[in-house]
C-alpha positions as CSV (number, residue, x, y, z in Angstrom):
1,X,29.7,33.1,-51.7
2,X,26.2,33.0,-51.2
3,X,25.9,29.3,-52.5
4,X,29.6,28.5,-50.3
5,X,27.8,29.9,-47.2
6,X,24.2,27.1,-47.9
7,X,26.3,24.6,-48.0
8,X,28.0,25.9,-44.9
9,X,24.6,26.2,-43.3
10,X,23.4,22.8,-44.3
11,X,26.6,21.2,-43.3
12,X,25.9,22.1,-39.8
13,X,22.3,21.4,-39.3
14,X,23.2,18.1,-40.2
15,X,26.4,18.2,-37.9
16,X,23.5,19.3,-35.0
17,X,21.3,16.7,-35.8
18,X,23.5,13.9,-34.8
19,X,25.9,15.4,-32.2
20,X,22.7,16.6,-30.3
21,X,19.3,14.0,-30.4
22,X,17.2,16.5,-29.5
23,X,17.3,18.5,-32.5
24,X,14.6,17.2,-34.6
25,X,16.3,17.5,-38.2
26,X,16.7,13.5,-37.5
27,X,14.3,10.9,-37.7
28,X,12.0,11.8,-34.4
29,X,10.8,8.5,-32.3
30,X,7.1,8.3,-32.1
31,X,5.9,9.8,-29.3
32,X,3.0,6.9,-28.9
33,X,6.2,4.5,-28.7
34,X,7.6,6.2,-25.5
35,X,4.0,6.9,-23.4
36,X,3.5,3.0,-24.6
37,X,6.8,2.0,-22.8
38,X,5.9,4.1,-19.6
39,X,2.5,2.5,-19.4
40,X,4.6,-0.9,-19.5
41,X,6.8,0.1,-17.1
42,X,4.0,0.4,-14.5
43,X,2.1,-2.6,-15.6
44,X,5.2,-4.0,-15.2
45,X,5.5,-2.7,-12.0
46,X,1.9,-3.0,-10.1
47,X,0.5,-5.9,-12.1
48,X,0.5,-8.3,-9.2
49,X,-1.9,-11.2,-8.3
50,X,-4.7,-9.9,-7.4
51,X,-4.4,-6.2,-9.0
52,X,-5.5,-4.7,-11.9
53,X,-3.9,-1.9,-13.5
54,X,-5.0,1.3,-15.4
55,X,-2.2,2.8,-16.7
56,X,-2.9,5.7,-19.4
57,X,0.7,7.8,-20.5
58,X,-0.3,11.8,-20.8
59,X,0.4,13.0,-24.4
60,X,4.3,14.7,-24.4
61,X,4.9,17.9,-25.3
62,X,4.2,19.2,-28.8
63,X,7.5,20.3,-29.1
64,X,9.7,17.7,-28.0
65,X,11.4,15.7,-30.6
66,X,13.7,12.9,-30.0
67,X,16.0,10.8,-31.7
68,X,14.9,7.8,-33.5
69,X,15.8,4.5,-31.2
70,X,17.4,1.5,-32.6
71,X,17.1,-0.5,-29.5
72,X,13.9,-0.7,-27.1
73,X,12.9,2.1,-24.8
74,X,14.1,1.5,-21.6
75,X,11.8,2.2,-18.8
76,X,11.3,0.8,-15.5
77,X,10.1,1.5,-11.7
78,X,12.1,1.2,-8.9
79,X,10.3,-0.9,-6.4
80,X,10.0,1.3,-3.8
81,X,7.8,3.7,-6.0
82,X,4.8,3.3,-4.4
83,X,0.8,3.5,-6.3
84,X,-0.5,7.1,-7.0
85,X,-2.5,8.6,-8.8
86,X,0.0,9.7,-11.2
87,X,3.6,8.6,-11.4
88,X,6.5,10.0,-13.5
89,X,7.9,7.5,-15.4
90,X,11.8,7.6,-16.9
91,X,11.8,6.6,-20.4
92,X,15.6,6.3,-22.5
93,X,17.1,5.4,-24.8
94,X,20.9,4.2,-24.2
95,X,22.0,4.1,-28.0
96,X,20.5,7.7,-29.0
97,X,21.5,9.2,-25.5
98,X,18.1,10.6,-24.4
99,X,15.8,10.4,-21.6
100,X,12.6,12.1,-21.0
101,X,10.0,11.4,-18.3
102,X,6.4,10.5,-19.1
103,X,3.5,11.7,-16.3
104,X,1.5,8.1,-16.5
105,X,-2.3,8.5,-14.5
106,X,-2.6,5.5,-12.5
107,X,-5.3,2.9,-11.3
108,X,-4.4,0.1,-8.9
109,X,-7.5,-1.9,-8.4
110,X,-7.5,-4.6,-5.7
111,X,-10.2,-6.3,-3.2
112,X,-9.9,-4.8,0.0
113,X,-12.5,-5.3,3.2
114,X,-15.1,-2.5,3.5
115,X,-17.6,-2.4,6.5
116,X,-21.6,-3.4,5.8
117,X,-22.4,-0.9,8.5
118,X,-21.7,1.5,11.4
119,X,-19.0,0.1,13.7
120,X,-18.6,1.5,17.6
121,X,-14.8,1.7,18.8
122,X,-13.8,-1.1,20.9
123,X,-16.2,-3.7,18.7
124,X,-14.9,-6.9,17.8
125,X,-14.8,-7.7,13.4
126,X,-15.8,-11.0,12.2
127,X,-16.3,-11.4,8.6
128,X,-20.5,-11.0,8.8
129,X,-19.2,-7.2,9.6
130,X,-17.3,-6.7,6.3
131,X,-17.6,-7.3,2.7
132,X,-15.2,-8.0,-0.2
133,X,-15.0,-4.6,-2.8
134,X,-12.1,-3.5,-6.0
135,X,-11.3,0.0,-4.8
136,X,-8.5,2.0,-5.8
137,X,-5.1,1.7,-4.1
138,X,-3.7,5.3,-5.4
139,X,-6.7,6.6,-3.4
140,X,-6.3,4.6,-0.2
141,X,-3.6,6.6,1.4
142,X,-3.8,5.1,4.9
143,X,-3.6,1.1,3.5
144,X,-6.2,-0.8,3.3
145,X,-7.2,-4.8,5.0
146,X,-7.2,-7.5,2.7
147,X,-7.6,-10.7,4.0
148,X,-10.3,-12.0,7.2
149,X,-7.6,-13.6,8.6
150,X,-6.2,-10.1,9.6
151,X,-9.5,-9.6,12.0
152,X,-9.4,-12.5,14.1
153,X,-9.3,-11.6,17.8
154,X,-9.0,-7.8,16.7
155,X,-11.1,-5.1,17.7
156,X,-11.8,-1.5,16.2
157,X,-9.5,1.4,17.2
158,X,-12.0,3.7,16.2
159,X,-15.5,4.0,15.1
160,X,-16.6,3.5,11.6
161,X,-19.7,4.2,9.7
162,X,-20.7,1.9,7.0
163,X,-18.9,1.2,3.8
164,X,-15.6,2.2,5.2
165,X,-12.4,0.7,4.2
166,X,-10.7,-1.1,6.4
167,X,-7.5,0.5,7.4
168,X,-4.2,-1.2,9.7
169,X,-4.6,2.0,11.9
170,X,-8.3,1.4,12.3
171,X,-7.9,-1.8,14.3
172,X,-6.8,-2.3,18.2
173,X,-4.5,-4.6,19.1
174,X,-5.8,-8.8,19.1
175,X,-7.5,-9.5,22.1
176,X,-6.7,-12.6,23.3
177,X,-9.0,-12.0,26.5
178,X,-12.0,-9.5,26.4
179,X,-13.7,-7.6,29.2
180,X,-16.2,-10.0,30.2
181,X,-14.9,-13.3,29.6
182,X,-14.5,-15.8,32.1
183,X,-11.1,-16.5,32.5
184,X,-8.6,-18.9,35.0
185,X,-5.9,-16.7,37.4
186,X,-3.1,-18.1,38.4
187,X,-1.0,-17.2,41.0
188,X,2.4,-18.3,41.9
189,X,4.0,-18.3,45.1
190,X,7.3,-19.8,44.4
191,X,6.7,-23.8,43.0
192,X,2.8,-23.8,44.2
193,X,0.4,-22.2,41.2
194,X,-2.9,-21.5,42.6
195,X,-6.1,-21.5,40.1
196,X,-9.1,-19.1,40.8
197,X,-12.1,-18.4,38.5
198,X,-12.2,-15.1,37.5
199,X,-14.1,-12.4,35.3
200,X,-12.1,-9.9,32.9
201,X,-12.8,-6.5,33.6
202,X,-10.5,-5.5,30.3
203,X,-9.0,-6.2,27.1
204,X,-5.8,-7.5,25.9
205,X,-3.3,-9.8,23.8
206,X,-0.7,-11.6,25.3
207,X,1.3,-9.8,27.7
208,X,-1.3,-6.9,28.3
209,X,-2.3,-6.1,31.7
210,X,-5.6,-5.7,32.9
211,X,-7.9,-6.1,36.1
212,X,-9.7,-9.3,37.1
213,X,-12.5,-10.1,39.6
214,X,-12.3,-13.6,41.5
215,X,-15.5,-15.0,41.1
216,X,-15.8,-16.1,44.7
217,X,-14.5,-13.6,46.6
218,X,-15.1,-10.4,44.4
219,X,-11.4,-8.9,44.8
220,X,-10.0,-7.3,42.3
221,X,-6.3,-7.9,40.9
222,X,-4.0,-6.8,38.8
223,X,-2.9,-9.5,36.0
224,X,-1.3,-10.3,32.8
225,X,-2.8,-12.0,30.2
226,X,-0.9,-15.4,29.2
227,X,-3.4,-16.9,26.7
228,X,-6.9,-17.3,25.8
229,X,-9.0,-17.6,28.9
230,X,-6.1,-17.2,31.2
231,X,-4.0,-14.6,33.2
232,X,-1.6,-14.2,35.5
233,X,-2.1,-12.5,38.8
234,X,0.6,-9.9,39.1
235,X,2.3,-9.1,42.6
């Protein structure tokens, strides 16, 4: 009996073994094989132009052990994951039936436009205020400016001291007009538009509202900015 009930015994480790993959009396898949497909997955995910990825899979659990794979892993990022520090990646295996998720630590290096010294709210950016630098993206959770192109006309929301990255919510709205400039008012009294020469006494973009002072007779008006170096005097 004792021999009938080994055989018994043996019979249904093997059963186990292949009605449930994680068992490990089957041949286990190698755990390098699975962090390797996670770190794939987010290359595959972040490896953009201009990026450079750092991916590096955490080691699994000791005591996990999975079905060998005939097929590839599967793993993959949706693409509204966004960069962190550390992600957790879904790794499978469709023909073996198991899925496990990986913890992958995370670098997402890119240029991004830091300031070369101590910026006052309300200053204008050119480029001579910023330089090109590879930061981390998982570390910039308020975004980050790119390109110069994204300064022009803009102004700071807030100050800055040096080596600062810029951020969107750091910057004001473009200022087509500034406080200062000379600018052209028109006024419009039904088909006659009247010029005047006047001085900005705010900031804006299109649309924005601000005061102006007619160079010749000093009043002040209300009036909307239409363009670069010209408003619109508002009833």
């Amino acid at each position: 009996m004792s021999g009938l009930h080994a055989s018994i015994g043996l019979f249904a480790l093997a059963w186990l073994a292949v009605a449930w993959p994680g068992v490990g009396y089957a041949a286990a898949a190698s755990p390098d094989a699975v962090r390797a497909a996670a770190e794939r997955a987010v290359q595959a995910r972040f490896d953009l132009p201009g990026n450079r990825v750092v991916a590096q899979a955490l080691p699994l659990d000791p005591r996990l052990r999975l079905a060998s794979c005939d097929q590839p892993l599967r793993a993959e990022l949706p693409d509204a994951v966004r960069p962190a520090p550390r992600l957790s990646v879904p790794v499978q295996c469709p023909q073996a039936g198991w899925a496990v998720r990986v913890q992958v630590q995370v670098q997402l290096f890119h240029h991004v436009l830091v300031t070369n010294r101590p910026l006052q709210r309300g200053d204008g950016l050119d480029p001579a205020d910023v330089h090109v630098e590879e930061r981390d993206l998982t570390r910039l959770g308020y975004g980050y400016i790119d390109t110069f192109d994204q300064l022009t006309g803009r102004s700071l929301a807030r100050a800055l001291p040096g080596g600062s990255v810029l951020t969107p919510a750091a910057l004001g709205g473009r200022q087509t007009v500034r406080a200062g400039d000379h600018v052209q008012v028109l006024a419009q009294l039904g088909d006659i538009v009247v010029r005047a020469d006047g001085i900005a006494l705010g900031s804006g973009d299109n649309g924005a509202r601000l005061r102006v002072r007619n160079e010749s007779s000093g009043k002040v008006v209300d009036a909307m900015v239409r363009g670069p170096g010209e408003v619109q005097a508002l009833p």
